[in-house]
FIMI-664082 format. One record per residue (C-alpha): x negated, y negated, z negated. Coordinates in steps of 0.2 Angstrom, whole numbers, plus 5000, padded with zeros to 4 digits. Layout:
N
XYZ/...
//
This chain:
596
495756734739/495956554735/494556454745/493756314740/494656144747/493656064759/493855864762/494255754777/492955614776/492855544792/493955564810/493655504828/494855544844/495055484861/496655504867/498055444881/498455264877/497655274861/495755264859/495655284841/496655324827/497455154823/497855164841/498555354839/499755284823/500155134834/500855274848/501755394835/502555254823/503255164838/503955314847/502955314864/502655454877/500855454886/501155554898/501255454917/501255514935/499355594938/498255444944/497555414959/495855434955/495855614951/496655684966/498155664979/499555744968/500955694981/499955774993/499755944981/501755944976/502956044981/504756064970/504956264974/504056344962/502656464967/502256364984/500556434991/499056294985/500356204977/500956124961/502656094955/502355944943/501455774947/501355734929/500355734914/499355634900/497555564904/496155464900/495555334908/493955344915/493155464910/491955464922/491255304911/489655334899/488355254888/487055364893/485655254887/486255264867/486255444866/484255464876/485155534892/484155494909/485455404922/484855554934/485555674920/487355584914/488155624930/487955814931/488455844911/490555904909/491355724905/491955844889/489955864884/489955654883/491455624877/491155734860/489455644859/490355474860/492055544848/490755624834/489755444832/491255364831/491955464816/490355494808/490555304806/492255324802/491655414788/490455284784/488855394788/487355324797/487255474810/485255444811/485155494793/485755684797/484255704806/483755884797/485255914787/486356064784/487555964796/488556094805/489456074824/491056174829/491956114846/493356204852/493456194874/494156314883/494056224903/492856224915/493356104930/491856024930/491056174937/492056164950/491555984956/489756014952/489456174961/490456124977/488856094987/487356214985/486156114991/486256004979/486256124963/484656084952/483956114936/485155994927/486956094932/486556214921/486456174904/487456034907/488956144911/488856264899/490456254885/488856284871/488156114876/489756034870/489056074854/487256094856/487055934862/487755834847/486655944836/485155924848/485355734850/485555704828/484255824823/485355944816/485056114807/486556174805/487656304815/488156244833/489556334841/490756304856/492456414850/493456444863/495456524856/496156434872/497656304864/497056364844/495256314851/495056164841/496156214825/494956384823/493556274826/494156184811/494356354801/492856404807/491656264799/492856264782/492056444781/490356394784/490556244771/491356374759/489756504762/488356364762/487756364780/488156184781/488556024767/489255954781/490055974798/490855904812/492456004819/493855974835/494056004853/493955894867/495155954883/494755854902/495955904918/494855844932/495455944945/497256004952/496456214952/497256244935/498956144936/499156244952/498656444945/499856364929/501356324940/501356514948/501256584928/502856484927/501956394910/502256224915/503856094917/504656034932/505055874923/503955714917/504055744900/503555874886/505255944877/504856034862/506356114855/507456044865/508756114877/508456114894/506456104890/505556234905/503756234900/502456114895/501755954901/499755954902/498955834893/496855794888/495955694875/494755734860/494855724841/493555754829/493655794809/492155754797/492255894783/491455904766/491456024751/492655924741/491855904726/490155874735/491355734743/492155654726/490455664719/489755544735/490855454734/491655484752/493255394757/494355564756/495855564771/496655714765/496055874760/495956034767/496856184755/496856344765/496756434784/496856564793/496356664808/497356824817/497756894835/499356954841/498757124845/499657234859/501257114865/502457094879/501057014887/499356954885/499856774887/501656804878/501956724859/502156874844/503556794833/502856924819/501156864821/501456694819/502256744802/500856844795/499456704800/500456574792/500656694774/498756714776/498456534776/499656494760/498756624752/497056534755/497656354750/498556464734/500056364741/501856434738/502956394753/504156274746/502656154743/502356124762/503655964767/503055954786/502556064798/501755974815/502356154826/501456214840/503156164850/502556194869/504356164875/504456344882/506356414882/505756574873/504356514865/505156394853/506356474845/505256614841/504056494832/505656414823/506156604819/504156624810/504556434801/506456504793/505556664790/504256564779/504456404775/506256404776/506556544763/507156514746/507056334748/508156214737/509156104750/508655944740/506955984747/506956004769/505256024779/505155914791/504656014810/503755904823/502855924838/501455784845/501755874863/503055754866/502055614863/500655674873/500855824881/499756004878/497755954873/497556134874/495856154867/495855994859/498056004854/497556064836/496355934832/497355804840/498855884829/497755874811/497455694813/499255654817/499655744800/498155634792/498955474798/500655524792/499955564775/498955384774/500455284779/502055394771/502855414787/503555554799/503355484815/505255524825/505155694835/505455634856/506755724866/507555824855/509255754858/510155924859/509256074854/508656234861/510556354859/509356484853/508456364839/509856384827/509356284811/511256234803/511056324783/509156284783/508056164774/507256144794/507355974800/506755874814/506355684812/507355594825/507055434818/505555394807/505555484790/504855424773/503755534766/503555544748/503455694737/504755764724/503455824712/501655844715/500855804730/501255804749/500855954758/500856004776/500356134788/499856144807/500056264819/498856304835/499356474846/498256514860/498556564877/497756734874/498556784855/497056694843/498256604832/497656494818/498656394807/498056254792/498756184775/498356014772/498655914757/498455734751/496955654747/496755624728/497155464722/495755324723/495455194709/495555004717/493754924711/494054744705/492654674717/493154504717/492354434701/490754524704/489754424712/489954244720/489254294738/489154444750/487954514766/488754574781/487454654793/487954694811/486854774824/486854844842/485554894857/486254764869/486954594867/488454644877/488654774864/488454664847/489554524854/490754674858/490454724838/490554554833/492354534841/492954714834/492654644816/493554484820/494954574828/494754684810/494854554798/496454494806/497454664806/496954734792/497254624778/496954754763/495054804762/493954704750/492454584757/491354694746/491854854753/491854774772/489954714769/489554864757/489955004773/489554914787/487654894777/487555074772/488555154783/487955104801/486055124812/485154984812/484654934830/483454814837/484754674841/485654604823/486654474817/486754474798/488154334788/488154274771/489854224765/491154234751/492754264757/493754364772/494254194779/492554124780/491654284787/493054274800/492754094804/490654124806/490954284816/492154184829/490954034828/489654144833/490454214847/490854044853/488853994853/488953894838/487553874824/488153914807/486953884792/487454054784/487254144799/485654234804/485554324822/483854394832/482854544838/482054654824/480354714827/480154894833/480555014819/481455194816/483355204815/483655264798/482355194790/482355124774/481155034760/480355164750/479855034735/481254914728/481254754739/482354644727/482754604709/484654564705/484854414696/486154414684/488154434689/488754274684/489254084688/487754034684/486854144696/487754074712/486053984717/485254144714/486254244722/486154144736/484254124741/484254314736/485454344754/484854224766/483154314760/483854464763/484754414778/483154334787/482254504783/483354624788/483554544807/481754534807/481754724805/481254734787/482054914778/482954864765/483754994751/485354944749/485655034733/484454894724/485454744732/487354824725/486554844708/487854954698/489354884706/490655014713/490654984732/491655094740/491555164759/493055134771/493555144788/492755004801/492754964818/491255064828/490155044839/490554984855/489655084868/489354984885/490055124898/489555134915/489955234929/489355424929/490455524940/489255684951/489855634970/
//
């Protein structure tokens, strides 16, 4: 059965050397490896090595992909006591602080969900911060609990927004986040939610696991992850978060919603009784990918890149390439190749969080028409055997544009325990360009934070913005960051008429000086979210002659607004098209939170 496409409105990650997604595309386009030697701040891993493999309380690897301090946390923003942040798993706090960011991506003001349909799904699979907390008895209270539970990655999100839709942790192992994915398509698909955030988030803060992982034999010997490749011996481990904002699709087109790409099909299955509870099924694989074609009503030969599981196992790739030939490579014409991939070269194995992180690689591929170059794949696996099929593997960077149609790709995500998912992905649908330019003579930017560290940070992001993206319109810019963002106590709102002079007044005012067009101060005590419930302004008339007009209407508008007046942006844009887009987010003012 044919399910109902689901859109990609919004997307937030948090991954090695990239800590959003222009970052990611930066990584993948350029060719780059994250993974490094294990840093010293999470433990000795000198000390914990040993080269022989199976060495009693040892590792043989001293490598891997990580974040920087994640033991850093906003704990004030998200209504957490200082006593409390400490004793939540990093994971819990860095979903809270990955699904703000894209919510706003998708230009949503988070405290508007506040009793919505608004569903949570969040694939995590470790526990090492059990470990940590739990060390010392005596200090084991009433906050370890909850705060280490794997529901609370998602509870939490829906507890801190007001949420009323379903709120689950999913836990497939390395399909984690991928089924979570699946999982809220579903619930989208059935009605229990208009709306839902889905992804993983995957932490390594303690050697326990790279130690049991080494006696399985799982992981490399080697400072690199080697999908496909010969001489690859295992994975390299790897951690970060990526979250997806889904919609109904049509709900989605009706909004309004910047669409990333779209969603056809997915599917769920287990391996069953194999060679080994944590072995691969080659014939699995194959019927889980057929499934998902099936849902997305997709014939094989549409899909033009696959982004593989690819753990760099000896035996494990070339089964999955086996699956690939079996399906996608099949009654394919040679003009048209798929193009394999694997992000585990790049960063390693997420693990719970390797799908999701693998779905918004996909997405930035799609937005920019590119296949980023596949890393250490210089001579393949003898027993990948790909000569007489349409399989390739992008060694360099590969345009992407589609023959006839539109481009469609799939991802792959198998768990350590057999739960396999896989997903179709396709294009987002094209997106008229509004003429904005002749529409009126001047725009309102409105910027707000809780601190003045944190506005001045905001303030800076949007400079740093307008100077690397040079596409967006000014209406659009001031259009989402008005109707998309919280409003907090401290503002700063701009009237202006071009890119380069909003540019200018933002620098200006970081530098401390006084711009006549420029309006900054504390807004009187008010709820986030709220909004005028009468209409507070009349539009003058969009023309020339109403440049003076227009003009005391926003420095009107701009005085009230940083006074803390609601103001319904929907009577200020008139019936002009504003669209939503991708901006910066808010910059939240970490502090140290680690449990010692």
């Amino acid at each position: 059965m044919i399910g109902e496409p689901i859109a990609i409105i919004g997307m937030g990650c948090r991954l090695p050397q990239a800590a959003d997604p222009d970052a990611f595309w930066d990584l993948l386009r350029d060719g780059r490896c994250a993974i490094t030697d294990v840093p010293a701040s999470r433990w000795d891993a000198q000390a914990l090595y040993a080269p022989e493999p199976r060495t009693p309380g040892k590792m043989h690897t001293r490598w891997g992909s990580f974040l920087d301090h994640v033991d850093h946390f906003d704990p004030l923003f998200f209504r957490i006591m200082p006593i409390e942040a400490p004793r939540m798993d990093p994971q819990h706090r860095l979903v809270l602080e990955v699904a703000w960011e894209a919510l706003e991506h998708a230009a949503i003001d988070p405290t508007r969900l506040a009793g919505s349909l608004t569903g949570v799904y969040i694939g995590v699979s470790h526990c090492d911060h059990d470990r940590l907390l739990y060390q010392d008895r005596a200090r084991i209270d009433a906050y370890n609990g909850p705060n280490t539970y794997h529901c609370f990655a998602a509870n939490r999100l829906s507890y801190f927004l007001k949420l009323r839709g379903p709120s689950l942790a999913v836990d497939g192992a390395c399909s984690s986040s991928l089924a979570a994915i699946h999982l809220a398509c579903q619930s989208l698909r059935g009605g229990d939610c208009d709306l839902a955030l889905a992804g993983g988030v995957n932490l390594n803060l303690t050697p326990d696991e790279f130690i049991a992982l080494s006696f399985l034999g799982v992981l490399s010997t080697g400072n690199r992850g080697q999908p496909f490749a010969a001489g690859a011996d295992g994975y390299v481990r790897g951690e970060g978060c990526g979250l997806l904002v889904l919609k109904r699709l049509a709900d989605a087109q009706q909004a309004g919603d910047h669409i990333l790409a779209v969603i056809r099909g997915s599917a769920l299955n287990h391996n069953g009784l194999s060679n080994g509870i944590t072995a691969p099924s080659g014939a699995a694989q194959e019927a889980v990918i057929r499934h998902a074609l099936r849902n997305a009503g997709a014939a094989p030969q549409e899909i033009s890149h696959v982004e593989a599981m690819g753990t760099g196992t000896a035996l494990g790739d070339p089964m999955e390439i086996a699956a690939l030939t079996a399906t996608y490579g099949a009654d394919r014409p040679a003009d048209r190749p798929c193009w394999i991939s694997s992000i585990k070269a790049n960063l390693g194995h997420l693990e719970a969080a390797s799908g999701a992180a693998s779905v918004i690689k996909v997405i930035l591929a799609l937005q920019h028409a590119q296949i980023p170059p596949q890393l250490h794949v210089e001579r393949l696996n003898p027993r990948i055997q790909l000569d007489g099929t349409p399989l390739k593997f992008p060694r360099t960077a590969e345009p992407w544009s589609a023959a006839d149609g539109k481009r469609l790709a799939a991802v792959s995500a198998f768990g350590f325990g057999g739960s396999n998912a896989h997903l179709i992905l396709e294009e987002a649908p094209a997106r008229a360009k509004a003429d904005d330019a002749a529409r009126r003579p001047l725009h309102l930017l409105t910027l707000s934070a809780t601190t003045a560290p944190a506005l001045a940070a905001l303030v800076q992001r949007y400079v740093d913005f307008l100077d690397s993206h040079g596409e967006p319109s000014l209406a659009d810019i001031c259009h989402t960051s008005n109707v998309g963002r919280a409003c907090w106590p401290l503002r700063l709102a701009v009237v202006t008429s071009t890119r380069e002079q909003l540019r200018a007044q933002l620098a200006a005012h970081l530098q401390g000086q006084a711009e006549p067009d420029v309006f900054a101060g504390q807004a009187a005590r008010h709820a986030p979210g709220a909004e005028s419930a009468t209409p507070a302004h009349a539009l003058p008339a969009l023309d020339a002659s109403a440049a003076d007009a227009w003009s005391a209407l926003l420095r009107t508008v701009a005085a009230q607004f940083v006074a803390g007046a609601p103001i319904r942006w929907s009577n200020l844009d008139g019936r002009d098209d504003r669209r939503r887009i991708p901006l910066p987010t808010y910059p939240f003012q970490r502090i140290p939170c680690r449990h010692v």
